[in-house]
N, CA, C, O and CB atoms as a CASP TS submission, in Angstrom:
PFRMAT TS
TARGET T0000
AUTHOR 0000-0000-0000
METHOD Language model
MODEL 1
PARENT N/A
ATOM      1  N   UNK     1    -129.689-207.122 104.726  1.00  0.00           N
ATOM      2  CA  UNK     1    -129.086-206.993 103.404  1.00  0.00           C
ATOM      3  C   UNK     1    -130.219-206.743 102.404  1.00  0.00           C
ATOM      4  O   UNK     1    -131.166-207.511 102.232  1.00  0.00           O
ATOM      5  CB  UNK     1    -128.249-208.280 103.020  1.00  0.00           C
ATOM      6  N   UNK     2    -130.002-205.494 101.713  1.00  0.00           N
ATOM      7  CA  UNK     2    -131.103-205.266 100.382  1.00  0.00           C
ATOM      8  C   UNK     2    -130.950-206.151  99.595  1.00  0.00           C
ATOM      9  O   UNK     2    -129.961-206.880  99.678  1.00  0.00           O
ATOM     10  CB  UNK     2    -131.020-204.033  99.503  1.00  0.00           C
ATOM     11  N   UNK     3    -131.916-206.317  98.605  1.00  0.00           N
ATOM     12  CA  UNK     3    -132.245-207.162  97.655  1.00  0.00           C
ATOM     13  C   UNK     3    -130.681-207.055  96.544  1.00  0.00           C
ATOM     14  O   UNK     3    -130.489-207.871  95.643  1.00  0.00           O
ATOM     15  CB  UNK     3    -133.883-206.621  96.966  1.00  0.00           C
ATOM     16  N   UNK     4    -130.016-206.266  96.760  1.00  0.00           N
ATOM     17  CA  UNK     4    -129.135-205.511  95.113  1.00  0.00           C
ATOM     18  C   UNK     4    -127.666-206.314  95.755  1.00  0.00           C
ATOM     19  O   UNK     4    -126.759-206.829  95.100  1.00  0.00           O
ATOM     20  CB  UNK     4    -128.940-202.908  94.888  1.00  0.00           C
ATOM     21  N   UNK     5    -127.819-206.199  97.409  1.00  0.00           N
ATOM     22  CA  UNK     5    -126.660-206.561  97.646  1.00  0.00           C
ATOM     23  C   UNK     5    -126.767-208.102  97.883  1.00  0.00           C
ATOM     24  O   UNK     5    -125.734-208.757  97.741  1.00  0.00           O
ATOM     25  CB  UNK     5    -126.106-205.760  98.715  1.00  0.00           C
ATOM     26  N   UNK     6    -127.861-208.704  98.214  1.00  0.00           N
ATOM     27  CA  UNK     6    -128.127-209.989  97.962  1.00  0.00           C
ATOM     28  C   UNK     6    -127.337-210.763  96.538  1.00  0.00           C
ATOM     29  O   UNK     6    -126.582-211.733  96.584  1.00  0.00           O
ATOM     30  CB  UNK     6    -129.657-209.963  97.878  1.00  0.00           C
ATOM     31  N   UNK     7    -127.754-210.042  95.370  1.00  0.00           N
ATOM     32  CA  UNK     7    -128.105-210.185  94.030  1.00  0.00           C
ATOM     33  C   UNK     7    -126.278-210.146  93.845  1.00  0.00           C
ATOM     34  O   UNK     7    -125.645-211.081  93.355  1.00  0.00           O
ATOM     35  CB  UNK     7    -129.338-208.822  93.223  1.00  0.00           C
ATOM     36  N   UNK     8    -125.861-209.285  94.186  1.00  0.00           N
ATOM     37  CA  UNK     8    -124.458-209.373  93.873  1.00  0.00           C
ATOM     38  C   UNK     8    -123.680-210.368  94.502  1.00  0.00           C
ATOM     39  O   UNK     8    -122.800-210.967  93.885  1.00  0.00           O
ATOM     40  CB  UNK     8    -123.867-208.228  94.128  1.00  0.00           C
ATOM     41  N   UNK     9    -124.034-210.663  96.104  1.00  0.00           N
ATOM     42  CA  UNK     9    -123.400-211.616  96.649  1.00  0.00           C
ATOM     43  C   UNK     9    -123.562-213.045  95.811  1.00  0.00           C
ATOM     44  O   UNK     9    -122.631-213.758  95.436  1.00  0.00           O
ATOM     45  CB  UNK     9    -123.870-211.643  98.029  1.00  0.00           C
ATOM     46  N   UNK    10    -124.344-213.173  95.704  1.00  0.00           N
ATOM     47  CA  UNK    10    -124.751-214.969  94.707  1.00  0.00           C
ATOM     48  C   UNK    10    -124.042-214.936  93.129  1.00  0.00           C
ATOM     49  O   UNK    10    -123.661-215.921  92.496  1.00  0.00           O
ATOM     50  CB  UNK    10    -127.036-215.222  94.260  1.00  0.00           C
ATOM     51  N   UNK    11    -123.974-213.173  92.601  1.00  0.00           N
ATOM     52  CA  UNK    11    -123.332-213.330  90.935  1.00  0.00           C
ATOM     53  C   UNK    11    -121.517-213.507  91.562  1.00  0.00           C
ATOM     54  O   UNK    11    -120.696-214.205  90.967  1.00  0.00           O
ATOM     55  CB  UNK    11    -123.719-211.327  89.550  1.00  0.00           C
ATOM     56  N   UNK    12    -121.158-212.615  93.006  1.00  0.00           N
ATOM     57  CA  UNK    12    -119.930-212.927  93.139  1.00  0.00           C
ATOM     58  C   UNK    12    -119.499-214.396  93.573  1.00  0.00           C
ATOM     59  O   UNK    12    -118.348-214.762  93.338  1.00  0.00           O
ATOM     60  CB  UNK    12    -119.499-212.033  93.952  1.00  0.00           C
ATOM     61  N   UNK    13    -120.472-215.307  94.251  1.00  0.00           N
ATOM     62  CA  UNK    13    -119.989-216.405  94.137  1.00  0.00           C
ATOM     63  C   UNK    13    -119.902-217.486  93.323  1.00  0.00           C
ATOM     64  O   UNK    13    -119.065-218.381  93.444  1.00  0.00           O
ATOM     65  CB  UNK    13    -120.210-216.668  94.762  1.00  0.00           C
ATOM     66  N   UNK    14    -121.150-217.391  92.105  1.00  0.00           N
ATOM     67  CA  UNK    14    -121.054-218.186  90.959  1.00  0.00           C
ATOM     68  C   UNK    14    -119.932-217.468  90.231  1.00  0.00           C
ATOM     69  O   UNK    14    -119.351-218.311  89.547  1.00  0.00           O
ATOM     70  CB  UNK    14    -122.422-218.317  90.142  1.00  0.00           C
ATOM     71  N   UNK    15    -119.376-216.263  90.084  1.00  0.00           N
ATOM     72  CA  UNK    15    -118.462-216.218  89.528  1.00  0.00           C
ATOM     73  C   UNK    15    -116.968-216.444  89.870  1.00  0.00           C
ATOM     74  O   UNK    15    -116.118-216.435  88.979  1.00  0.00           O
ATOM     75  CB  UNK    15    -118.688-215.404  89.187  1.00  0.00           C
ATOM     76  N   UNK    16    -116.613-216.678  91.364  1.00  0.00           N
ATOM     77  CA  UNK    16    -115.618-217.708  91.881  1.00  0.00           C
ATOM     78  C   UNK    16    -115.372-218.567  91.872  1.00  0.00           C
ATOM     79  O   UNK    16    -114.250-219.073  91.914  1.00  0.00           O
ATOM     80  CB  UNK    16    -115.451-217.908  92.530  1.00  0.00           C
ATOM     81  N   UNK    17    -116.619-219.117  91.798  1.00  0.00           N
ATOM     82  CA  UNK    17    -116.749-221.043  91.523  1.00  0.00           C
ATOM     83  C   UNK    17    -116.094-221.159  90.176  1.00  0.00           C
ATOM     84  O   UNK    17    -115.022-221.758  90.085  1.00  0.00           O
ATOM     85  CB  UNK    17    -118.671-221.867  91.350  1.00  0.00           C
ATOM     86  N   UNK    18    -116.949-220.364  88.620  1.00  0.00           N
ATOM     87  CA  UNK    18    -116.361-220.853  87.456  1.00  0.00           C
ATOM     88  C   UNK    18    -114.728-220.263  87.406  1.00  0.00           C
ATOM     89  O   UNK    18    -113.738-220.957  87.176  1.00  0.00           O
ATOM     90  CB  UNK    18    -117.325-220.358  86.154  1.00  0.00           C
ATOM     91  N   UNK    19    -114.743-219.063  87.636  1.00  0.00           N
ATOM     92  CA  UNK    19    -113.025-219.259  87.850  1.00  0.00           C
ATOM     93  C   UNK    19    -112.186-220.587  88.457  1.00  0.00           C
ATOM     94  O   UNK    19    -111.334-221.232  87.846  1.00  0.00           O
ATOM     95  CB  UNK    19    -112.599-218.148  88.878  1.00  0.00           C
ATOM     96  N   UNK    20    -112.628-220.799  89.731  1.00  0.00           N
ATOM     97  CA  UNK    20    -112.020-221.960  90.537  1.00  0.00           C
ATOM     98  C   UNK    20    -111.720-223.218  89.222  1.00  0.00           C
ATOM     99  O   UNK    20    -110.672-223.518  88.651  1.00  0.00           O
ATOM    100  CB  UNK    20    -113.317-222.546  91.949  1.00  0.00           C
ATOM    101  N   UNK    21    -113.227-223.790  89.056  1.00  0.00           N
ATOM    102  CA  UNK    21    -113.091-224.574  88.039  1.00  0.00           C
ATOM    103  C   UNK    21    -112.071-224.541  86.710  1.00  0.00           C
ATOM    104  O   UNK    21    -111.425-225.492  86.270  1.00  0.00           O
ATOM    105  CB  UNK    21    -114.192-224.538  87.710  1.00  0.00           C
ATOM    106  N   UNK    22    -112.127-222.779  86.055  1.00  0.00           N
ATOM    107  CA  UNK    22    -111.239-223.360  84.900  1.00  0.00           C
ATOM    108  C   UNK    22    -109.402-222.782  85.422  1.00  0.00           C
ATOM    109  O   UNK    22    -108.249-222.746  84.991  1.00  0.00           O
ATOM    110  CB  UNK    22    -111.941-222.495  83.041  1.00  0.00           C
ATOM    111  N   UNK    23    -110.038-222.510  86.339  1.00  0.00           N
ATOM    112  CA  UNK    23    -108.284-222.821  86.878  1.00  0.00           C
ATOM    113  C   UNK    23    -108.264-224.154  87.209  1.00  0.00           C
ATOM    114  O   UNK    23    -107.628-224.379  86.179  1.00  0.00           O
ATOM    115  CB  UNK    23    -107.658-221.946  88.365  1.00  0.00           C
ATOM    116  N   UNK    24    -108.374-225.231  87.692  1.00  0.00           N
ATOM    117  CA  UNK    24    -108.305-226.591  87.775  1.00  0.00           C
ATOM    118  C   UNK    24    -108.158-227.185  86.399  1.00  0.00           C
ATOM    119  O   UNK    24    -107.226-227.904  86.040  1.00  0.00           O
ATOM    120  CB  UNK    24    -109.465-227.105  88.473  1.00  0.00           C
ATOM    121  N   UNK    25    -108.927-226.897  85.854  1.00  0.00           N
ATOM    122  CA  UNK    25    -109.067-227.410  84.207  1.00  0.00           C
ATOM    123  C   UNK    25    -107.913-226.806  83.703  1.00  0.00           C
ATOM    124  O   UNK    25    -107.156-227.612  83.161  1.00  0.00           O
ATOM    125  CB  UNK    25    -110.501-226.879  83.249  1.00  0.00           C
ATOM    126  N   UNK    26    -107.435-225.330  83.712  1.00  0.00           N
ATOM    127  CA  UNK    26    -105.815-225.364  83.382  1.00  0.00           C
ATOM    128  C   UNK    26    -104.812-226.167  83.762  1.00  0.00           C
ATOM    129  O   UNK    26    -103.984-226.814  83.121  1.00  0.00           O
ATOM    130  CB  UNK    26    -105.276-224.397  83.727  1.00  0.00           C
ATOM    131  N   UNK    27    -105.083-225.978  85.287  1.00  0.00           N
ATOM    132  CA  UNK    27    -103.405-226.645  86.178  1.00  0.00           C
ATOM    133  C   UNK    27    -103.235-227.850  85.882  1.00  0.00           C
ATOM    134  O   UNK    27    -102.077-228.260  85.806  1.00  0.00           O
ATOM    135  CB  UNK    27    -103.283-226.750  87.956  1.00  0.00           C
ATOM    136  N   UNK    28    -104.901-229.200  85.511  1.00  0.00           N
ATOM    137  CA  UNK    28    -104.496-230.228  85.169  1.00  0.00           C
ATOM    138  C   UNK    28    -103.975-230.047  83.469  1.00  0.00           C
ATOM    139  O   UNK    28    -103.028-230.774  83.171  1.00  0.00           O
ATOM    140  CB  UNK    28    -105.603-231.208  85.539  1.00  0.00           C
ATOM    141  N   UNK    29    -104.383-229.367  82.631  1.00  0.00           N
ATOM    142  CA  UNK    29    -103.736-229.715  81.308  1.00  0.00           C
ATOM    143  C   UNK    29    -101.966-229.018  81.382  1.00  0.00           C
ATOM    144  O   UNK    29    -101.236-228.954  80.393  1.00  0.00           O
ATOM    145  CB  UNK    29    -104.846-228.896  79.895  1.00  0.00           C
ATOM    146  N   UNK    30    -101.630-228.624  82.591  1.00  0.00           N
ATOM    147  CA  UNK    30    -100.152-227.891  82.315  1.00  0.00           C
ATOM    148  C   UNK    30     -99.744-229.074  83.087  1.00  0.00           C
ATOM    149  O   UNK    30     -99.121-229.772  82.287  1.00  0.00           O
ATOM    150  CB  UNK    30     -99.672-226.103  82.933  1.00  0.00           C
ATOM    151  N   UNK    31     -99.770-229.555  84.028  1.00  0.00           N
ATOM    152  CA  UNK    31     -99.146-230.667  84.789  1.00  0.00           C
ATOM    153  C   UNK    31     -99.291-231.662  83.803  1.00  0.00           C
ATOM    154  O   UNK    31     -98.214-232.213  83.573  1.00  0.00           O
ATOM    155  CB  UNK    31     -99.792-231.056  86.210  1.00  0.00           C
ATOM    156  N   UNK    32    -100.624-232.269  82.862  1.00  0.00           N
ATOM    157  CA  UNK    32     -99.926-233.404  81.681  1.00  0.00           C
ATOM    158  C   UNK    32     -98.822-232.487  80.819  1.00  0.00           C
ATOM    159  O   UNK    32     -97.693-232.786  81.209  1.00  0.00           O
ATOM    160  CB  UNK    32    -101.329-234.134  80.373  1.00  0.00           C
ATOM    161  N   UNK    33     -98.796-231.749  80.062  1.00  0.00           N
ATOM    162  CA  UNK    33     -97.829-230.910  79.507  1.00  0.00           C
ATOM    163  C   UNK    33     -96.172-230.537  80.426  1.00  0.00           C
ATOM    164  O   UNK    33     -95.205-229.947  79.944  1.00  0.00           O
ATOM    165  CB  UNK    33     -98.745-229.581  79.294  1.00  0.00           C
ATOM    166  N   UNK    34     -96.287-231.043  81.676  1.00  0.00           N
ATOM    167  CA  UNK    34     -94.970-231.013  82.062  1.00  0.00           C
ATOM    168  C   UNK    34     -94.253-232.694  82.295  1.00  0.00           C
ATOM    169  O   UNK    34     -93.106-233.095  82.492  1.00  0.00           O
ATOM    170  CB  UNK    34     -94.992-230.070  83.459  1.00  0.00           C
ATOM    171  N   UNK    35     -95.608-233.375  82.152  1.00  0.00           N
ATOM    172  CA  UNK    35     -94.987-234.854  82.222  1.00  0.00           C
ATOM    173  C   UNK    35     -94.938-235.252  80.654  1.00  0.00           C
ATOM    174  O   UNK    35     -94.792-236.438  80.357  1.00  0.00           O
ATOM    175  CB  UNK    35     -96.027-236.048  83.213  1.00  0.00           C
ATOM    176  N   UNK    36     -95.018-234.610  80.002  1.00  0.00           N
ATOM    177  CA  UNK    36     -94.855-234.737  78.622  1.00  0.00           C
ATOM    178  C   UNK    36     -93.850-234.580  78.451  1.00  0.00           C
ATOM    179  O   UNK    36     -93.145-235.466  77.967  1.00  0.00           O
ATOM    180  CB  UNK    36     -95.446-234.102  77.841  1.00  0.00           C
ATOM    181  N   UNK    37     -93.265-233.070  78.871  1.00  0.00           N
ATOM    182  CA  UNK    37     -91.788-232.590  78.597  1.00  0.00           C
ATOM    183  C   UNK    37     -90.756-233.719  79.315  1.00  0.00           C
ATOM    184  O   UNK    37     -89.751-234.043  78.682  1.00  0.00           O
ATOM    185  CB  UNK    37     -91.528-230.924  79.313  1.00  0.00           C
ATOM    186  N   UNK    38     -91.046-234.394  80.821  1.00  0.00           N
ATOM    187  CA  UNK    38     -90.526-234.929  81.331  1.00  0.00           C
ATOM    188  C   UNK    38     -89.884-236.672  80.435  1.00  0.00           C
ATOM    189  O   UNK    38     -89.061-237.532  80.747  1.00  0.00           O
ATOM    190  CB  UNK    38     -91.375-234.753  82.435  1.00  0.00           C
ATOM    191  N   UNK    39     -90.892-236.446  79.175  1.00  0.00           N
ATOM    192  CA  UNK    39     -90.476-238.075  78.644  1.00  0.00           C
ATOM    193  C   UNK    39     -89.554-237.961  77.648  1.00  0.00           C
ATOM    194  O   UNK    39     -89.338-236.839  77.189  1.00  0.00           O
ATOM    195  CB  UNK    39     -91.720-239.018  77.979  1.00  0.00           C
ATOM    196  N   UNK    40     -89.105-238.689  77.324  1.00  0.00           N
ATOM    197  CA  UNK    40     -87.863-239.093  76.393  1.00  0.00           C
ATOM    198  C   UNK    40     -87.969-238.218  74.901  1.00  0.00           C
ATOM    199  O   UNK    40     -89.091-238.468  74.459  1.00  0.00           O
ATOM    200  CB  UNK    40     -87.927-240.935  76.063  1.00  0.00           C
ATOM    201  N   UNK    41     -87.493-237.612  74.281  1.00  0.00           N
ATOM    202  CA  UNK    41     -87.770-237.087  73.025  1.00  0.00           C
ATOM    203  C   UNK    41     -88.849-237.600  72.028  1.00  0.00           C
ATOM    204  O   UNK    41     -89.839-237.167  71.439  1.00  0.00           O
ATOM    205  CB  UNK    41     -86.663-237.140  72.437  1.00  0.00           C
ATOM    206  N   UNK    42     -87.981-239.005  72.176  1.00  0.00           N
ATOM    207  CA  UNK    42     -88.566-240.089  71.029  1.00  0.00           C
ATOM    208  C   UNK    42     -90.608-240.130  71.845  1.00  0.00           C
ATOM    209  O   UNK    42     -91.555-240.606  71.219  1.00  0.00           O
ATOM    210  CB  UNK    42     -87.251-242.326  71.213  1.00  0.00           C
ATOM    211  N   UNK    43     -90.674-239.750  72.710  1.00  0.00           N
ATOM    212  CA  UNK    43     -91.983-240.280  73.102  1.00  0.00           C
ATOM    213  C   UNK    43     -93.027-239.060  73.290  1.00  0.00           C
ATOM    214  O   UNK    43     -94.223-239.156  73.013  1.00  0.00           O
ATOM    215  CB  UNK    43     -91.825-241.146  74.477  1.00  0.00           C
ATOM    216  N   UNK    44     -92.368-237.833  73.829  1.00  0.00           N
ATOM    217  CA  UNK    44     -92.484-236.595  73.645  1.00  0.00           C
ATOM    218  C   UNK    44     -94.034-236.209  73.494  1.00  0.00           C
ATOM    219  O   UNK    44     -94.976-236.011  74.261  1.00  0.00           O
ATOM    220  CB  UNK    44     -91.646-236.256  72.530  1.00  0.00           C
ATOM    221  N   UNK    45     -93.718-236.204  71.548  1.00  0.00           N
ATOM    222  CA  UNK    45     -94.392-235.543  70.639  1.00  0.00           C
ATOM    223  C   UNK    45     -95.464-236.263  70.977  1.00  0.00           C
ATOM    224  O   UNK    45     -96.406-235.569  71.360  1.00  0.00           O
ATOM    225  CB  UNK    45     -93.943-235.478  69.245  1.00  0.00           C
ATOM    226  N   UNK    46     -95.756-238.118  70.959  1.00  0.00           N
ATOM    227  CA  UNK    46     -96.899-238.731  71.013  1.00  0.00           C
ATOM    228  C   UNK    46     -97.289-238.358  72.233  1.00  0.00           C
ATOM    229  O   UNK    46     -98.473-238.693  72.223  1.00  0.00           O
ATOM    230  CB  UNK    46     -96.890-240.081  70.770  1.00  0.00           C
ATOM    231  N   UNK    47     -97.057-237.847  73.367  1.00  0.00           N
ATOM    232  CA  UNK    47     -97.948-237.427  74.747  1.00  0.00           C
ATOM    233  C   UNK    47     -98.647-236.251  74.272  1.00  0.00           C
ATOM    234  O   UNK    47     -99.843-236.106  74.526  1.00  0.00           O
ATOM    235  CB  UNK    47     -97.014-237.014  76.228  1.00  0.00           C
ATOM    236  N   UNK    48     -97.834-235.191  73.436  1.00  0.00           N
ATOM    237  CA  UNK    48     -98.840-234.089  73.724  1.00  0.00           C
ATOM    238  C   UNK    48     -99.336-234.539  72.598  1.00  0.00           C
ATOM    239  O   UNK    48    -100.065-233.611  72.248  1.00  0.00           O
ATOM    240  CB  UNK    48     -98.496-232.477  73.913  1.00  0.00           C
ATOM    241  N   UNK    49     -99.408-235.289  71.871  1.00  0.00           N
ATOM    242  CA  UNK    49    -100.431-235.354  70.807  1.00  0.00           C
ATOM    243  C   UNK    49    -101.596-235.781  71.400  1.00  0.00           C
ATOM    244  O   UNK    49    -102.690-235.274  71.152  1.00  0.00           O
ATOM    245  CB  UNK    49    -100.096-236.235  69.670  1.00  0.00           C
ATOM    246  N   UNK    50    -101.404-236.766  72.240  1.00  0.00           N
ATOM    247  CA  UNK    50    -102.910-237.392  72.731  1.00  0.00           C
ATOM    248  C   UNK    50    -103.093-236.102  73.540  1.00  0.00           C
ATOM    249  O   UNK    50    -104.304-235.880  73.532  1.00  0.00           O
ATOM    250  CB  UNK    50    -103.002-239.103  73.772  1.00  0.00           C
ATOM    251  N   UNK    51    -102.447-235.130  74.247  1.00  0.00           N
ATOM    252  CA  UNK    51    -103.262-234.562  75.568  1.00  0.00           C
ATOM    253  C   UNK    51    -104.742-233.699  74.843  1.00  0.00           C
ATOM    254  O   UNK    51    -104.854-233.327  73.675  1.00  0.00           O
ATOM    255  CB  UNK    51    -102.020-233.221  76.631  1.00  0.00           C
ATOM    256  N   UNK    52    -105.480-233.594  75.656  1.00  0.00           N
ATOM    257  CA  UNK    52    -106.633-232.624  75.222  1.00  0.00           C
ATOM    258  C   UNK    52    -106.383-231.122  74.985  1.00  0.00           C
ATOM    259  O   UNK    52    -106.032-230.451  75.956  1.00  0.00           O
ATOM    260  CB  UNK    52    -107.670-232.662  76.255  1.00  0.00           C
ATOM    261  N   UNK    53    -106.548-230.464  73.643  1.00  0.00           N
ATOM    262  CA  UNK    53    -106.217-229.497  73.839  1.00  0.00           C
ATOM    263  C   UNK    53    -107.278-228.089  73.482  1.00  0.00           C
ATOM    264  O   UNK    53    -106.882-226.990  73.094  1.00  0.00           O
ATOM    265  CB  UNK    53    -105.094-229.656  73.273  1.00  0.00           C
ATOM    266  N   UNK    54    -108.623-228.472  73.726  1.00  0.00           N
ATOM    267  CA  UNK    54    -109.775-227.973  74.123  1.00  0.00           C
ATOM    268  C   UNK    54    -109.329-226.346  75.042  1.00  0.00           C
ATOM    269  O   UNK    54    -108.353-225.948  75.677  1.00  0.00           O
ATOM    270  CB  UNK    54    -110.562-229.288  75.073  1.00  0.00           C
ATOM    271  N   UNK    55    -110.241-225.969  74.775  1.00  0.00           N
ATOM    272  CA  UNK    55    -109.726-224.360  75.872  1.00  0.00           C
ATOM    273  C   UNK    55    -111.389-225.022  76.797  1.00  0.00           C
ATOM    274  O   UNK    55    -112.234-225.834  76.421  1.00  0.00           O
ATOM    275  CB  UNK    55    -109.825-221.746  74.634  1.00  0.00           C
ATOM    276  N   UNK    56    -111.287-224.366  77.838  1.00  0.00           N
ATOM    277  CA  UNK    56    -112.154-224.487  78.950  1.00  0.00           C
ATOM    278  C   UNK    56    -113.565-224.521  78.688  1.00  0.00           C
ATOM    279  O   UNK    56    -114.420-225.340  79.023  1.00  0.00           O
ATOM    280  CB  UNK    56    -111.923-223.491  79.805  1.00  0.00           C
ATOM    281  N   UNK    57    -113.650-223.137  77.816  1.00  0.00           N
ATOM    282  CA  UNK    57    -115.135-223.599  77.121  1.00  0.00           C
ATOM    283  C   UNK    57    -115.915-224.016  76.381  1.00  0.00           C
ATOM    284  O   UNK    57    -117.143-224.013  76.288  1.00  0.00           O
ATOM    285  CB  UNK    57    -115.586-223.310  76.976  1.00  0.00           C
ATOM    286  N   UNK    58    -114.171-224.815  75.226  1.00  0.00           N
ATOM    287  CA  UNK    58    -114.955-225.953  74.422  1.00  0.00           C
ATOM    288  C   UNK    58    -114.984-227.211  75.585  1.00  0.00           C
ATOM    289  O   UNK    58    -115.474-228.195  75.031  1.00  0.00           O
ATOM    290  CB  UNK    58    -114.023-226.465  72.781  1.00  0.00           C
ATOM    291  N   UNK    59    -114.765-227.399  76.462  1.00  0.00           N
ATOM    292  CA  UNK    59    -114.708-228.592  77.499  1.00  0.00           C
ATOM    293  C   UNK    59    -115.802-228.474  78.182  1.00  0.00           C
ATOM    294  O   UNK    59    -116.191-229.572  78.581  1.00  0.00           O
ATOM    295  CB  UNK    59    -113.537-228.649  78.476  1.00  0.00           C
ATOM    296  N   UNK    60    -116.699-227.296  78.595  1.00  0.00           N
ATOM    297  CA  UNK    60    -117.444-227.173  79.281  1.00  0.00           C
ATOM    298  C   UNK    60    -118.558-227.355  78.249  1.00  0.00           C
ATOM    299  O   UNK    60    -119.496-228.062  78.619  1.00  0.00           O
ATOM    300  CB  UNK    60    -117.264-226.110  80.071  1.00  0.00           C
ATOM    301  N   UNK    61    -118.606-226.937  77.253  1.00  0.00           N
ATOM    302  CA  UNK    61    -119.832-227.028  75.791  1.00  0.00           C
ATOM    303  C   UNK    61    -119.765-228.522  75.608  1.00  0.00           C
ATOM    304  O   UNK    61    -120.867-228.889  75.199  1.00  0.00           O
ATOM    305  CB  UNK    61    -119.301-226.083  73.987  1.00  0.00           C
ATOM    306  N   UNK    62    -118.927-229.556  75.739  1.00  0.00           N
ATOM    307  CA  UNK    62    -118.891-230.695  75.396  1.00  0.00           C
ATOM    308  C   UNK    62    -119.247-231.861  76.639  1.00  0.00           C
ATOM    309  O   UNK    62    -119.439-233.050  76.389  1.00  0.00           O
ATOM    310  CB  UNK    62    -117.621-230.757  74.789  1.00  0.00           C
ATOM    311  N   UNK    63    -119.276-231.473  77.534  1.00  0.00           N
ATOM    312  CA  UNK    63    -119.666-231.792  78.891  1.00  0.00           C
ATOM    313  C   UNK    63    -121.326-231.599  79.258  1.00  0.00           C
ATOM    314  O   UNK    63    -121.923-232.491  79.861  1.00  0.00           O
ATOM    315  CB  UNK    63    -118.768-230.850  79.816  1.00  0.00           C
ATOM    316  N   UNK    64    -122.043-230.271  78.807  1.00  0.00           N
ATOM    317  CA  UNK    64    -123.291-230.067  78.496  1.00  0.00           C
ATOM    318  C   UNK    64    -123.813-231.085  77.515  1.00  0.00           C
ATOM    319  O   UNK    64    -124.741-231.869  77.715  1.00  0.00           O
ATOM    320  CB  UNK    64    -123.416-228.781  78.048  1.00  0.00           C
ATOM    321  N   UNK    65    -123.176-230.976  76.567  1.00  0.00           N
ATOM    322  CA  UNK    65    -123.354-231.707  76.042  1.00  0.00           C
ATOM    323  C   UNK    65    -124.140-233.405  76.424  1.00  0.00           C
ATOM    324  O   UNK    65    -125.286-233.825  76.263  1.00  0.00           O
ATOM    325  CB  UNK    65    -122.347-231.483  75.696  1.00  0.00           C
ATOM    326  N   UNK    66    -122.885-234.032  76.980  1.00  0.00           N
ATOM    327  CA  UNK    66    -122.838-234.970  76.828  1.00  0.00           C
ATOM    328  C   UNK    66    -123.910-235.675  78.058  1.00  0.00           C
ATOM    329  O   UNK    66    -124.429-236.787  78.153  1.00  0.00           O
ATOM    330  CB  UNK    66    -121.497-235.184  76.681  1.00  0.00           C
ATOM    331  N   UNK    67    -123.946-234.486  78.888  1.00  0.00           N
ATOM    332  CA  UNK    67    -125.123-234.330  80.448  1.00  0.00           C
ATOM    333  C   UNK    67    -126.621-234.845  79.990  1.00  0.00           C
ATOM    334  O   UNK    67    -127.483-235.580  80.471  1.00  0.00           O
ATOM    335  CB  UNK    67    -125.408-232.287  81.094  1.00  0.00           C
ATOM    336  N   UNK    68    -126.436-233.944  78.625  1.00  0.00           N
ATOM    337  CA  UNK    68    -127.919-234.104  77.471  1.00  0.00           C
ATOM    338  C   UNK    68    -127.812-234.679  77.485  1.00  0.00           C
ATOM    339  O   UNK    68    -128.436-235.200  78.410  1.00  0.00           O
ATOM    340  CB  UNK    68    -128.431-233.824  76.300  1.00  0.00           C
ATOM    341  N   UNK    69    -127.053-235.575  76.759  1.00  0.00           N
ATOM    342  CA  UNK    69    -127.470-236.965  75.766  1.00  0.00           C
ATOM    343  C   UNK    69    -127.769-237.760  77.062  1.00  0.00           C
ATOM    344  O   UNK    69    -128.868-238.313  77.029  1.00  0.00           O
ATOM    345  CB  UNK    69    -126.036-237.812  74.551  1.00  0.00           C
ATOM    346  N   UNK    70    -127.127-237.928  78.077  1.00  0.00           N
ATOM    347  CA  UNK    70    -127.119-238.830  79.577  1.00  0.00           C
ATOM    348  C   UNK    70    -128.574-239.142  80.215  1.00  0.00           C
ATOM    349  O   UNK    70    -128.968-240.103  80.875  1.00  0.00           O
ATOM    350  CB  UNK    70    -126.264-237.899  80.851  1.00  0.00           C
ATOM    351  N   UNK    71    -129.318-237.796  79.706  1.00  0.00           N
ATOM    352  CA  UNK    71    -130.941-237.707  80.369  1.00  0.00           C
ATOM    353  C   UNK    71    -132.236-237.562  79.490  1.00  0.00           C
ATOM    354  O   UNK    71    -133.343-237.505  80.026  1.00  0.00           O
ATOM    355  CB  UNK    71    -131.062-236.403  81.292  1.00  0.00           C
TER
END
């Protein structure tokens, strides 16, 4: 394997991985959002109020984040 096709094999798998990831990071914020729908009216509104509603790469910027402050 040349160097170019090397180079692509490693950008195509870091770029499967972060897909993988913010598909996970979706499916869990739609599964709280369906046990939300699943609760009583009256209780509803306060579930999705608490859920996180960050898009993937304010979650991932805040996670760097917080990796920093950790070390």
């Amino acid at each position: 394997m040349n160097k170019i096709q090397y180079c692509l094999a490693i950008l195509m798998a870091v770029s499967v991985q972060a897909c993988t990831q913010r598909a996970w990071y979706e499916g869990v914020k739609q599964s709280h959002r369906n046990e939300c729908n699943k609760a009583p009216p009256s209780e509803r509104e306060e579930c999705l109020r608490t859920m996180d509603n960050d898009s993937y790469d304010e979650y991932q910027r805040k996670k760097q984040e917080e990796t920093k402050k950790d070390n």
